[in-house]
TIKOL-683093 format. One record per residue: z, x, y of N, C-alpha, C in turn. Coordinates in steps of 0.05 Angstrom, whole numbers, padded with zeros to 5 digits, always signed. Layout:
BEGIN
ZXYZXYZXY/...
END
This chain:
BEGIN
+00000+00017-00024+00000+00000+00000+00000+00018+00025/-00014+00005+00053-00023+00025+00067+00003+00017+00083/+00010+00037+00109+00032+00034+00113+00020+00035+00148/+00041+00022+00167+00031+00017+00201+00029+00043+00210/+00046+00059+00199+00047+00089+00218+00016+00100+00206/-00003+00100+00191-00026+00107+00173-00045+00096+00205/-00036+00077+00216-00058+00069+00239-00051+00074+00254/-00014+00067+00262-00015+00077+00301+00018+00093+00287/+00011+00117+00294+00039+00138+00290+00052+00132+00314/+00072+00127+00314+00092+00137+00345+00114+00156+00333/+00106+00177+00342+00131+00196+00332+00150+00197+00368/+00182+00197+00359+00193+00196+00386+00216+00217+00373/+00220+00236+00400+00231+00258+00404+00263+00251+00423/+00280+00254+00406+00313+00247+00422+00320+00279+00428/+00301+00281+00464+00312+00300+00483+00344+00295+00487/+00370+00298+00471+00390+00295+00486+00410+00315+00473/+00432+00315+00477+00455+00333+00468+00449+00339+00447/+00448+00326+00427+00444+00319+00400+00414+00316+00390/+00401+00340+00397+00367+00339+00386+00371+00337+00346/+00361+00347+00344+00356+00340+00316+00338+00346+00306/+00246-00037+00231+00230-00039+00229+00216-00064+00228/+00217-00075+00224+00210-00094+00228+00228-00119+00241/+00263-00107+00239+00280-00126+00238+00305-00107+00243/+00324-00126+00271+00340-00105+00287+00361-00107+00293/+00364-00139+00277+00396-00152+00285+00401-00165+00250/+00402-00156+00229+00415-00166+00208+00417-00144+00184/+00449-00151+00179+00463-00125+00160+00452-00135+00123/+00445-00113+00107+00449-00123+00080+00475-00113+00070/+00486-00128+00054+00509-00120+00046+00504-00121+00012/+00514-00093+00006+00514-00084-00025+00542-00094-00037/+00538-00102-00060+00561-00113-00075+00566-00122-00100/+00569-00124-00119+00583-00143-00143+00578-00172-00144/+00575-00181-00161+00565-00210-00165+00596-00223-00164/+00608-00248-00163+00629-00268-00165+00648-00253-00183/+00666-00243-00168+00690-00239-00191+00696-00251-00209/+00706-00280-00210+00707-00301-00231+00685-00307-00256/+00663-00291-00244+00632-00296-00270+00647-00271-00297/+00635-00283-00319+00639-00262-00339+00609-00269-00358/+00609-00247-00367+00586-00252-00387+00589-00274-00408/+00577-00295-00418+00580-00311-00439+00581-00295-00460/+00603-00297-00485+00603-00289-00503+00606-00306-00527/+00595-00300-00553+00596-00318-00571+00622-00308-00593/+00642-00332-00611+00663-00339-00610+00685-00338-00597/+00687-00333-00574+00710-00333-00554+00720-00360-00547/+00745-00357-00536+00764-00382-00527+00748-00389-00503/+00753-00405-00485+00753-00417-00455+00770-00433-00453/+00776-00427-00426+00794-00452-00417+00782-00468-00382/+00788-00485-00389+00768-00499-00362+00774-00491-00343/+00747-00488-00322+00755-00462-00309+00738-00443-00302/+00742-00435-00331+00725-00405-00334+00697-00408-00321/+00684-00396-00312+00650-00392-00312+00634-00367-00322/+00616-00366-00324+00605-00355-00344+00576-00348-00342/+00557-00322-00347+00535-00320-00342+00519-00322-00367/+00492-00344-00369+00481-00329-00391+00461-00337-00389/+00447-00305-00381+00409-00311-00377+00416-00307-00346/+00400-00321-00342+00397-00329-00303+00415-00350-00296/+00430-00366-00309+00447-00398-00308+00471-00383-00306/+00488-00399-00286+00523-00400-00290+00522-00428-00294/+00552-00424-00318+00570-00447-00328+00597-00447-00322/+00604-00470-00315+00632-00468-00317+00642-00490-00337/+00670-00481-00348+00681-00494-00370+00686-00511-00366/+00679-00546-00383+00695-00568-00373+00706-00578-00391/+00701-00567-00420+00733-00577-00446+00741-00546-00460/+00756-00543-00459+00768-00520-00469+00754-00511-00497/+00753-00489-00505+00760-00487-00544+00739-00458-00545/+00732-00459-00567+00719-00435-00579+00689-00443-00571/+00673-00416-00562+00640-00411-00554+00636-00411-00594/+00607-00418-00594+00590-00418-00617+00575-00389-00626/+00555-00398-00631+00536-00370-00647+00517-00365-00618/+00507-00395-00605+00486-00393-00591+00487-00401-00559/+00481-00382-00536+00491-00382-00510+00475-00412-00509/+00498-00417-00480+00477-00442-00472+00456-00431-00451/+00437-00453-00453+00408-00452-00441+00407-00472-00421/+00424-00491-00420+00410-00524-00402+00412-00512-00371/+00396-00532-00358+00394-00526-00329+00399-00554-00311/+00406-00573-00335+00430-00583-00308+00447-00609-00330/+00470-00620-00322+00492-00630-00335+00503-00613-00352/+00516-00622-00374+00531-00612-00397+00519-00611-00418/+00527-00588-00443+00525-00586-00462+00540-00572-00482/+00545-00588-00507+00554-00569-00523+00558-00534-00542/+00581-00521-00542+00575-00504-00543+00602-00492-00557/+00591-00496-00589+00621-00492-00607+00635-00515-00602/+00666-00516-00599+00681-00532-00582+00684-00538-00555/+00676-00515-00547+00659-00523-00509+00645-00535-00503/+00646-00545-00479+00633-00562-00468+00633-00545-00439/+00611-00542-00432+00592-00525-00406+00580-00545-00392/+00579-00542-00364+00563-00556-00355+00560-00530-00328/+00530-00535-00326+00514-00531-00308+00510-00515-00288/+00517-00497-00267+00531-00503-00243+00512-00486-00228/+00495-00463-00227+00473-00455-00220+00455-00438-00218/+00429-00426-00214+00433-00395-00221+00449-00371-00199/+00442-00349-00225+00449-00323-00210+00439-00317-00180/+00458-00316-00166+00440-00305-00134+00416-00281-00139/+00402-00289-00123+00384-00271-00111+00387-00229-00114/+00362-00224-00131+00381-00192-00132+00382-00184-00102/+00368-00185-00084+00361-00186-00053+00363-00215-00038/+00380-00227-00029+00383-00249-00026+00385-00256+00016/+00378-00276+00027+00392-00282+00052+00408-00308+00061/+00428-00312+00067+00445-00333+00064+00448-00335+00098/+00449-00354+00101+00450-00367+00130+00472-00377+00143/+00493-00380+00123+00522-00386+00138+00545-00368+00120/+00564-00375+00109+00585-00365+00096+00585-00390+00076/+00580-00416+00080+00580-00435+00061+00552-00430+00042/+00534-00422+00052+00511-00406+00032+00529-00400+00004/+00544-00369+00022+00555-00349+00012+00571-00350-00019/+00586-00383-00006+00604-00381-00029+00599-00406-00046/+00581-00416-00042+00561-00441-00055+00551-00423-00080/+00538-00398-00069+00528-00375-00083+00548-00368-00109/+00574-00373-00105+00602-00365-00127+00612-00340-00121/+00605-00327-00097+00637-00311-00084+00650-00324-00064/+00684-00321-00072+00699-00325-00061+00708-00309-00035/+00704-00334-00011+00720-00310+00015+00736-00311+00018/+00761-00299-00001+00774-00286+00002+00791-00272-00022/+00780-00275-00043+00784-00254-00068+00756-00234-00069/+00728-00247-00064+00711-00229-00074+00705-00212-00054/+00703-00181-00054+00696-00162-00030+00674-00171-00025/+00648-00189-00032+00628-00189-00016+00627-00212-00002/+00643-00235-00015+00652-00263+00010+00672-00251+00034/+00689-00238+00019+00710-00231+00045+00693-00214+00071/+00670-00199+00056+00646-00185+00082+00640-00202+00099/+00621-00229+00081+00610-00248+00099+00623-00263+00109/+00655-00264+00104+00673-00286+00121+00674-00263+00149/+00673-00242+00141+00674-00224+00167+00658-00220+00195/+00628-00223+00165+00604-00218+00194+00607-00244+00208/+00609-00269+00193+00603-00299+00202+00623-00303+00230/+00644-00285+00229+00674-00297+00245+00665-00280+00279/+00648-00258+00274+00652-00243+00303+00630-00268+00321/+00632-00262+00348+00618-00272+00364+00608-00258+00382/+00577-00259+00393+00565-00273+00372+00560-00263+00342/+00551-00289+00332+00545-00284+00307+00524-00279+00292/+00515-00271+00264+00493-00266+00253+00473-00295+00247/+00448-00302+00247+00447-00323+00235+00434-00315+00207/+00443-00296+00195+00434-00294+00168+00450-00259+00165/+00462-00263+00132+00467-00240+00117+00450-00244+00092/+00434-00208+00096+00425-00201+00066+00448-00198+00048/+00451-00211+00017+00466-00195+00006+00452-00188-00024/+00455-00157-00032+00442-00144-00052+00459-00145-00076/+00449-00156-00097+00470-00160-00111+00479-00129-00135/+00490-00110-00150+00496-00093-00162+00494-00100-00188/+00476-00085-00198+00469-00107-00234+00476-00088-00253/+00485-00097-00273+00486-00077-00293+00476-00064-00312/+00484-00035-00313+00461-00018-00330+00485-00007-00354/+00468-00029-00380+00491-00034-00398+00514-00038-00399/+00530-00025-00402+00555-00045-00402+00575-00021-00370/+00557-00013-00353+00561-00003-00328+00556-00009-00310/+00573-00009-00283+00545-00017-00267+00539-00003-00247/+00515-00005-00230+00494+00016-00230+00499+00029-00204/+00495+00054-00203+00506+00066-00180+00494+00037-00149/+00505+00049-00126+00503+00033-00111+00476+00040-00097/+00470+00068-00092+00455+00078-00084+00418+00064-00098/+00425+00057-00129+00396+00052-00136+00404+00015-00123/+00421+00006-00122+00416-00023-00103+00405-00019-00079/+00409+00004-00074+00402+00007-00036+00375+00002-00046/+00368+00026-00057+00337+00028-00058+00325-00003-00064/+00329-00016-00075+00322-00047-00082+00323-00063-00066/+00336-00058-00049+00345-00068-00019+00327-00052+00002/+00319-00029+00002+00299-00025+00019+00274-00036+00013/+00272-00055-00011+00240-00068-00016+00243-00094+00008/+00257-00098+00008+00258-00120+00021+00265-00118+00054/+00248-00132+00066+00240-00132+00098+00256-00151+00104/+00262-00145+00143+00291-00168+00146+00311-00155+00150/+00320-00133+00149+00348-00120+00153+00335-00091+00168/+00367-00084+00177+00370-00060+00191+00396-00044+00182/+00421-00060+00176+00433-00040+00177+00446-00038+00146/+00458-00023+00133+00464-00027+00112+00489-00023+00107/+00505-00044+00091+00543-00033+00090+00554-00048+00059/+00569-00039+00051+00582-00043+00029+00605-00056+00026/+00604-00069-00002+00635-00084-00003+00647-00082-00028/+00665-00076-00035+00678-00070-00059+00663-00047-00074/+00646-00024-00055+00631+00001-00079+00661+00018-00065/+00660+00044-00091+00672+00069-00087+00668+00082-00065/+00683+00093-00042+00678+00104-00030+00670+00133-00030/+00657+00141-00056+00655+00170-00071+00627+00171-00066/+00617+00133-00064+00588+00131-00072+00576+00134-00043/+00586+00131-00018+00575+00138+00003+00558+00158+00008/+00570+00185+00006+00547+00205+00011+00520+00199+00000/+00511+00182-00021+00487+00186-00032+00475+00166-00026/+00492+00146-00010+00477+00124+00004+00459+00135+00025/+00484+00151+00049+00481+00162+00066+00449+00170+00070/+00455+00192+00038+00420+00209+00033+00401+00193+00035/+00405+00172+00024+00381+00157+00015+00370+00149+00044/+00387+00134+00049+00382+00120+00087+00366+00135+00103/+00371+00168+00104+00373+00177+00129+00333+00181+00128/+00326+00181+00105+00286+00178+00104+00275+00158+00115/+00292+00133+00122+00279+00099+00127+00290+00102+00161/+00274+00079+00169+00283+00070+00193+00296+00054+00192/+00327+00051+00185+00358+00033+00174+00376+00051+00185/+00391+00047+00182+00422+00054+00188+00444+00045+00165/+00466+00062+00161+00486+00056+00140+00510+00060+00150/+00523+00040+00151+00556+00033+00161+00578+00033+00148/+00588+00048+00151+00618+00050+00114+00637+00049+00138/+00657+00041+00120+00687+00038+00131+00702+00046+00108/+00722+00076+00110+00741+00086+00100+00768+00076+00096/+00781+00073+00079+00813+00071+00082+00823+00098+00058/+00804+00111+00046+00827+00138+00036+00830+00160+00058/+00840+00180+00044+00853+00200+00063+00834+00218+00062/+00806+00225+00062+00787+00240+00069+00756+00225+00082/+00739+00224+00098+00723+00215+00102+00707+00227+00072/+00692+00205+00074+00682+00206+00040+00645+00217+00047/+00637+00217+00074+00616+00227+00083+00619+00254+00095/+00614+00273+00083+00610+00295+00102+00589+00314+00109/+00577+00303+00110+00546+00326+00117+00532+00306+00143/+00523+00316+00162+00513+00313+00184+00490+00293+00182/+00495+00265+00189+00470+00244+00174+00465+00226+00209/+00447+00217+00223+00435+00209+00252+00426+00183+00236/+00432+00179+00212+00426+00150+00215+00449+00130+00188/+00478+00150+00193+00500+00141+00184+00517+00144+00205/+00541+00119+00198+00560+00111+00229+00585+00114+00209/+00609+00123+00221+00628+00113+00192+00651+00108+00208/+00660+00078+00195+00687+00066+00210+00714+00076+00200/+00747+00083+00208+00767+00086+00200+00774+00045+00186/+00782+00050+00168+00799+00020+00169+00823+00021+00164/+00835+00037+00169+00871+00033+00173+00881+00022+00193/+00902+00016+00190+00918+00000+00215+00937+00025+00228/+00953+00037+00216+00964+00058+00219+00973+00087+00198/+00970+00104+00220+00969+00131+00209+00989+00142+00177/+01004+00128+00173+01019+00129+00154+01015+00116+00125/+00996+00098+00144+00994+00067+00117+00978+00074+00088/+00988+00066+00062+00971+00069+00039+00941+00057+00039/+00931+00073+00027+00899+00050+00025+00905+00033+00010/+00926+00031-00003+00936-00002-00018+00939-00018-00009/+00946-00009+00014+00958-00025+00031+00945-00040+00051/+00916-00026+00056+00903-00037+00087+00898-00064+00077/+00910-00085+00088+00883-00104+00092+00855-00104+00075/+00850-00131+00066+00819-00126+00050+00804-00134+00073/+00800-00134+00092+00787-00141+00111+00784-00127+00126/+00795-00098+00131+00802-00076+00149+00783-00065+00133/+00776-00074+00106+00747-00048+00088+00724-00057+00101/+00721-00075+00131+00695-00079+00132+00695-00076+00162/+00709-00064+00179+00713-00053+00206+00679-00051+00210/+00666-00030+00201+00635-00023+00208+00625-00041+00205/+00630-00057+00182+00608-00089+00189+00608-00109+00211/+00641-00102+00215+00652-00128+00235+00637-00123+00255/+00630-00088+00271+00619-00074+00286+00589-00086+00297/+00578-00086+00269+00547-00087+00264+00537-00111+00266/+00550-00126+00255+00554-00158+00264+00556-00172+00290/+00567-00154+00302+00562-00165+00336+00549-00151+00339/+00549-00127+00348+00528-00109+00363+00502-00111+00354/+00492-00118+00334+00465-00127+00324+00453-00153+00335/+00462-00176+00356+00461-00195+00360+00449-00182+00390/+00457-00168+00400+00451-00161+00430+00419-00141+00427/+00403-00152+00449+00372-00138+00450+00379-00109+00450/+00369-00086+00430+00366-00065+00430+00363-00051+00455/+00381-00034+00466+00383-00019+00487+00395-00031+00511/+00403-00053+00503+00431-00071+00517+00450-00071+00520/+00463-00055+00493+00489-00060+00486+00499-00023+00482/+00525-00026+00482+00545-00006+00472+00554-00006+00449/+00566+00003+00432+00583-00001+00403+00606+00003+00414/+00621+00016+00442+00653+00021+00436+00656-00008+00458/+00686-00019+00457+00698-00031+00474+00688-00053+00469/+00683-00064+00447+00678-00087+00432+00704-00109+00418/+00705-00126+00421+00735-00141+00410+00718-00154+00383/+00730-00147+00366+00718-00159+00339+00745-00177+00327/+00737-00200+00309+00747-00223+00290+00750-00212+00270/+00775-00223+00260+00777-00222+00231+00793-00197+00216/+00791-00174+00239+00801-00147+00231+00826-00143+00246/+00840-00125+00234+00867-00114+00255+00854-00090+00266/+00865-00087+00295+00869-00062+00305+00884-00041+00301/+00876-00021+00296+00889-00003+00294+00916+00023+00308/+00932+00028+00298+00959+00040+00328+00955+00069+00310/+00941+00088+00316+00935+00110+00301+00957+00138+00318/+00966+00158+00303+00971+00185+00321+00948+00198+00330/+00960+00209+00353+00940+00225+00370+00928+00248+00349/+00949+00252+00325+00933+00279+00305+00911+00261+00299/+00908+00237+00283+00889+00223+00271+00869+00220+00282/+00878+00212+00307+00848+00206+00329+00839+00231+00336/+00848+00256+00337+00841+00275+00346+00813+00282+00314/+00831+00280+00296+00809+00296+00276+00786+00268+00271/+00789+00243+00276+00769+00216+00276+00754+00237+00288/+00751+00243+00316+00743+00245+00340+00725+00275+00327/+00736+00286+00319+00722+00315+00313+00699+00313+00296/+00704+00289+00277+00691+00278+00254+00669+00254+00263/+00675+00248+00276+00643+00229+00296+00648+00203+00284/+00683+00204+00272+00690+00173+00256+00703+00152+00278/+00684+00130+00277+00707+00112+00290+00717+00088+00294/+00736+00080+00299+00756+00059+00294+00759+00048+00313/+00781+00023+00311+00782-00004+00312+00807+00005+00334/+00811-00001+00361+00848+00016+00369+00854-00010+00389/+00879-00003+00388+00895-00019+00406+00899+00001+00430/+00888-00014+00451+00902+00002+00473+00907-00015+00501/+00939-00011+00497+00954-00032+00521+00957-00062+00507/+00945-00076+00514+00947-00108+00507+00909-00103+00496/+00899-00087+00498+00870-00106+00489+00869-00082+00460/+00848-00098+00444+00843-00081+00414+00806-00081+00420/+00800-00058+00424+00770-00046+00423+00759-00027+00400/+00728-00034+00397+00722-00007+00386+00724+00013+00395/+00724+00044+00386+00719+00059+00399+00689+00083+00390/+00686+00094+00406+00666+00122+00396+00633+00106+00400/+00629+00101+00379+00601+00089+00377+00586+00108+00369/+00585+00128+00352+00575+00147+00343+00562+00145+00310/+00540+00157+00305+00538+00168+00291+00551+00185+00275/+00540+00210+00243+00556+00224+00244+00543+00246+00251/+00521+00248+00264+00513+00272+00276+00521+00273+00304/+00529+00255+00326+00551+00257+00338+00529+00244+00358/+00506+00226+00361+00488+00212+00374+00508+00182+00370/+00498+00165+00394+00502+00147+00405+00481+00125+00381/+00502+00099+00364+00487+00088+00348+00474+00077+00366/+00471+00062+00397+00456+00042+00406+00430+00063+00409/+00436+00096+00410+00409+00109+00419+00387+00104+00395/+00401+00112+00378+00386+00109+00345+00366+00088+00351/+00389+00060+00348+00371+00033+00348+00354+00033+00360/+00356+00041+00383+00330+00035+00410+00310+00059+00399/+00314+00081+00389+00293+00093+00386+00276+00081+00367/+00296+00072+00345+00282+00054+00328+00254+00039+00333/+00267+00017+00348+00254-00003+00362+00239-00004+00382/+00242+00022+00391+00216+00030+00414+00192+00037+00392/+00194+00047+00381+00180+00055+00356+00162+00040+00340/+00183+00012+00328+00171-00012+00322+00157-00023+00325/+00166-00030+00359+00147-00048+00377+00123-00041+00379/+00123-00017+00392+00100-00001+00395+00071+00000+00377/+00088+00013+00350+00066+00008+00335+00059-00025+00325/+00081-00038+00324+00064-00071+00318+00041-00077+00329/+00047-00077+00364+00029-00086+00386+00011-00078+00381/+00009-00046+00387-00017-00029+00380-00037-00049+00351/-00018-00040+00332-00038-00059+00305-00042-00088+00322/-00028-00098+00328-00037-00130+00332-00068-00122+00359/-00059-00107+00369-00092-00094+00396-00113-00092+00381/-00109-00082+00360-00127-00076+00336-00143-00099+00327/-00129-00109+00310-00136-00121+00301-00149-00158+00299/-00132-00166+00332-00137-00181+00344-00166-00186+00359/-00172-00166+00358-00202-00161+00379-00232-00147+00366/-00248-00158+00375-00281-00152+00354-00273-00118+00357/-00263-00109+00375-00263-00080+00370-00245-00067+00401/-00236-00047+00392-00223-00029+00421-00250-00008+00418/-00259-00008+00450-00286+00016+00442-00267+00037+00460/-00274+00059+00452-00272+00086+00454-00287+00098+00485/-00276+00080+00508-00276+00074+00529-00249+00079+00556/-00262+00078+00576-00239+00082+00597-00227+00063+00594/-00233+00035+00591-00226+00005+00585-00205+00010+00553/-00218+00009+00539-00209+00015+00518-00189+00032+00516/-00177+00058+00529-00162+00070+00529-00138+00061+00546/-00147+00042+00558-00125+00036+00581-00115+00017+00565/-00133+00001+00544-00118-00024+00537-00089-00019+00514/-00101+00011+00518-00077+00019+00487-00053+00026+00509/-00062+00043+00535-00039+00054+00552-00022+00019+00561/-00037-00001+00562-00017-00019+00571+00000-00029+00556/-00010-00025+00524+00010-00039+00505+00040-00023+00506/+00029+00002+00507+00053+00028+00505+00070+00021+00536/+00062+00023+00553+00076+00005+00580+00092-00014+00575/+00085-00040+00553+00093-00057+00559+00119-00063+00544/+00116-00044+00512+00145-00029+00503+00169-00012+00527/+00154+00006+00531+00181+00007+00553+00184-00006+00572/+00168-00026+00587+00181-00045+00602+00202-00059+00592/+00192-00067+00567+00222-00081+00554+00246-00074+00551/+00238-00053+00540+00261-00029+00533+00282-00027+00567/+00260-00024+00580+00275-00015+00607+00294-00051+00622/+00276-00073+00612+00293-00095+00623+00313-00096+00611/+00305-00085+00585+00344-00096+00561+00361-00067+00569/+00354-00052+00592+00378-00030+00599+00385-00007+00580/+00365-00005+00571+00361+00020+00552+00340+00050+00558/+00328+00034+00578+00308+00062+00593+00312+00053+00622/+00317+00076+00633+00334+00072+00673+00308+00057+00672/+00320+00044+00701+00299+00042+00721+00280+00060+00741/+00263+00046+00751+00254+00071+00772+00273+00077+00794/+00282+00111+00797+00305+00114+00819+00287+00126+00835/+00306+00128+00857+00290+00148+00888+00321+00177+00885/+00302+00193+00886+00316+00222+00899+00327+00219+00929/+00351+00236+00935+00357+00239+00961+00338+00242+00984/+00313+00240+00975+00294+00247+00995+00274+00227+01004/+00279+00194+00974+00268+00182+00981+00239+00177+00958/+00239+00199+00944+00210+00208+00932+00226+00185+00898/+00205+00181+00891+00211+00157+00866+00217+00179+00842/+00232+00167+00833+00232+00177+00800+00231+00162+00782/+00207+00154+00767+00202+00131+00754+00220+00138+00725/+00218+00111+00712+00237+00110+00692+00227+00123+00658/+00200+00115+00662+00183+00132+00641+00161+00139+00651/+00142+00152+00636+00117+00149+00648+00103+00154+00620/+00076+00139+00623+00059+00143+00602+00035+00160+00603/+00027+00167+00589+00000+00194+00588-00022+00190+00559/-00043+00184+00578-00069+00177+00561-00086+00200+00566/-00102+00211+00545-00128+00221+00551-00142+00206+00565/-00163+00221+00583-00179+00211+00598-00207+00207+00586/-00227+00188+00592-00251+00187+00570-00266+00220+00571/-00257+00229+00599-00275+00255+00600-00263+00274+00578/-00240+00270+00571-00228+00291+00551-00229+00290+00525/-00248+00267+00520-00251+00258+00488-00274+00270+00480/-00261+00291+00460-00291+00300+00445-00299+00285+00423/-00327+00297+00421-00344+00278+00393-00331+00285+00364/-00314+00297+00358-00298+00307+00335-00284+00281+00335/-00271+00265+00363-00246+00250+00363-00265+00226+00362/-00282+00223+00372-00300+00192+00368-00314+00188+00338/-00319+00209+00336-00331+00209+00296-00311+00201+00281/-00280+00210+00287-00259+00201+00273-00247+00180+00287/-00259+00160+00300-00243+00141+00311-00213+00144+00316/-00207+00171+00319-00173+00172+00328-00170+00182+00353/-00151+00163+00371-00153+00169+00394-00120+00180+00397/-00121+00205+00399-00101+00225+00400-00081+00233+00429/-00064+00247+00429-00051+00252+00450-00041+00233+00474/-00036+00211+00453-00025+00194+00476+00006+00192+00478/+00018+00195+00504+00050+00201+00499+00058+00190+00519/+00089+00194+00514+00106+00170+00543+00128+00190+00530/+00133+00193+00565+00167+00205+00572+00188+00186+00585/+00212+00180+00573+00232+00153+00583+00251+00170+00589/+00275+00158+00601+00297+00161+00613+00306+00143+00600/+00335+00154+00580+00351+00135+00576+00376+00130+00593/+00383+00100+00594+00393+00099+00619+00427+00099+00611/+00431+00099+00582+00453+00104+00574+00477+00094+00581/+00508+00097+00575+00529+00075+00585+00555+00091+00588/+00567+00081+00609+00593+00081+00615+00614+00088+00602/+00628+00107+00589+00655+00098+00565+00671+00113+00585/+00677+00132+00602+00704+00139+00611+00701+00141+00641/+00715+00135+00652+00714+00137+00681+00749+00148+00689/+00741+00175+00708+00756+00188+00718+00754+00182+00747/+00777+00182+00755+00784+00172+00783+00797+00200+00799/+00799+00206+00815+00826+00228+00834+00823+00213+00862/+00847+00214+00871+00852+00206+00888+00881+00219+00905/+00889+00211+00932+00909+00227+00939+00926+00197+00962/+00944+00194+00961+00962+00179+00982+00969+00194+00998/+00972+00192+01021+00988+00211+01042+01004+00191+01070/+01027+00203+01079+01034+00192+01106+01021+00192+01140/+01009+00217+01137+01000+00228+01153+00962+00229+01153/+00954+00226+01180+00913+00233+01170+00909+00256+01181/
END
């Protein structure tokens, strides 16, 4: 399959401290199927109740007694089965699935608030604003194991519709190799820690990683099951706001506690590009907004999405029209599409505006650069590739600390 960058490449260069797709506001979440499901097995007890997988169908128990020789098959009411009696109840979710409320979620057969992947979506559903849809990828089993988390990701990258990627109930051992996987796609991966080591450590620009403790002392037994999804709670709002709009720190999120950490903790968070949920004074904010290569997640996104846009339009220029000719006309029509990405970019406050110097002289906010028809050789028109076209932006970037000095005096 041919891929958009094969027709219009936008490669984009992050000039900043920190040198180095289709869809820009919805998280997939990796996870475990219904705690309460068990495999159907034949001679076993039940007691009503129970539910049960077999094939693609869940059952749940509605007369007690012993399973038979032969799983049930029906696809809707009851049927016998040994001394059981099964009825119905629906299939297996989706191995890539999208659910539109939290009543989706648990219609689906996780519970929000025993199963780690309902207790996720009771999470994303609760911040404001809210998502109007969670991917959730389901974790299947490879024999009587189940399968690292990392080959769900990949199964989850088949599927279009999402951006960011976060976990619920995996090992936090299994992060790093999520991490790996991510950092080749245009996605992002969001973990939230509660052991006593960040479980990511190698330098990743398109992994974010949240603290979820409440305090510096506390057992990871202990946190909160809802404190394991701090980065989602994160991603969940901030994904709702137009790319290059928003901040990640100083955010008030639902559903999670804030955290009262020591200054050692925050100091090594801070060294580590990890960050958390804090209380400070009367209000509870995010803080950091980082990556772990120590970039700004809203910069990521926007680069993302400058990116996206770009090349969509371009294909839609394309393809929309009997032809782009290899013209001053024609060249300009490609320079306006590329304009009209960072115009956007620049209204949702992610690329400055145009400023004036102390002198009055403009300093525009990007600027774009086309070949001119005179500069197109017959090498570049035989290959229909119209090359060297580029744009320089200004990111207009955000606010997190403001220092004041000041002096009182009696006298002027």
């Amino acid at each position: 399959m041919s891929q958009i960058s094969d027709i219009v490449n936008v490669q984009i260069e992050l000039n900043t401290n920190f040198t180095s797709t289709d869809s820009f506001d919805h998280i997939c979440v990796i996870g475990q199927r219904p705690k309460k499901w068990t495999d159907w097995a034949a001679s076993t007890a039940y007691v009503v109740g129970d539910v049960v997988v077999s094939g693609t169908h869940v059952y749940a128990c509605e007369t007690a007694g012993s399973s038979g020789d032969a799983a049930p098959d029906h696809t809707s009411g009851t049927a016998a089965d040994g001394t059981v009696t099964w009825k119905y109840k629906s299939e297996i979710p989706d191995d890539v699935g999208l659910y539109a409320n939290l009543q989706e979620v648990t219609s689906a057969g996780w519970d929000a608030m025993t199963d780690p992947v309902g207790v996720a979506a009771r999470i994303a559903f609760s911040q404001s604003p809210k998502p109007d849809g969670l991917y959730i990828a389901v974790q299947q089993m490879d024999s009587d194991e189940l399968e690292p988390a990392a080959r769900t990701a990949e199964r989850a990258l088949s599927v279009s519709g999402w951006y960011v990627l976060c976990t619920a109930g995996v090992q936090e051992s299994e992060y790093q190799d999520i991490a790996g996987l991510i950092e080749s796609y245009n996605k992002m991966f969001i973990y939230t820690y509660v052991g006593d080591n960040d479980p990511v450590g190698d330098i990743f620009y398109r992994t974010a990683g949240y603290y979820g403790r409440v305090y510096s002392t506390q057992n990871a037994s202990d946190v909160p099951a809802e404190n394991s999804h701090v980065g989602l709670a994160v991603a969940a709002k901030c994904l709702q706001y137009e790319p290059g709009s928003e901040t990640w720190a100083y955010k008030t999120l639902a559903g999670v506690q804030a955290a009262s950490l020591s200054s050692n903790v925050i100091n090594k968070l801070k060294e580590a590009n990890v960050n958390w949920y804090d209380t400070v004074g009367k209000d509870k904010i995010t803080v950091l907004g980082k990556v772990k290569a120590g970039e700004w997640i809203d910069v990521i996104r926007l680069r993302d999405w400058i990116q996206a846009d770009m090349q969509t339009n371009i294909l839609n220029l394309l393809k929309t029209n009997k032809k782009i000719p290899f013209t001053s006309s024609g060249i300009a029509r490609v320079e306006n599409v590329m304009s009209a990405t960072l115009q956007r970019a620049q209204r949702n406050g992610g690329v400055c505006p145009d400023e004036y110097d102390s002198d009055g002289n403009q300093i525009p906010g990007y600027t774009v650069m086309v070949p001119a028809v005179s500069e197109i050789t017959a090498a570049m028109k035989a290959a229909r590739t119209l090359s060297d076209c580029k744009f320089e932006a200004f990111l207009a970037g955000a606010i997190h600390i403001v220092k004041i000095f000041g002096s009182l005096t009696y006298s002027g």
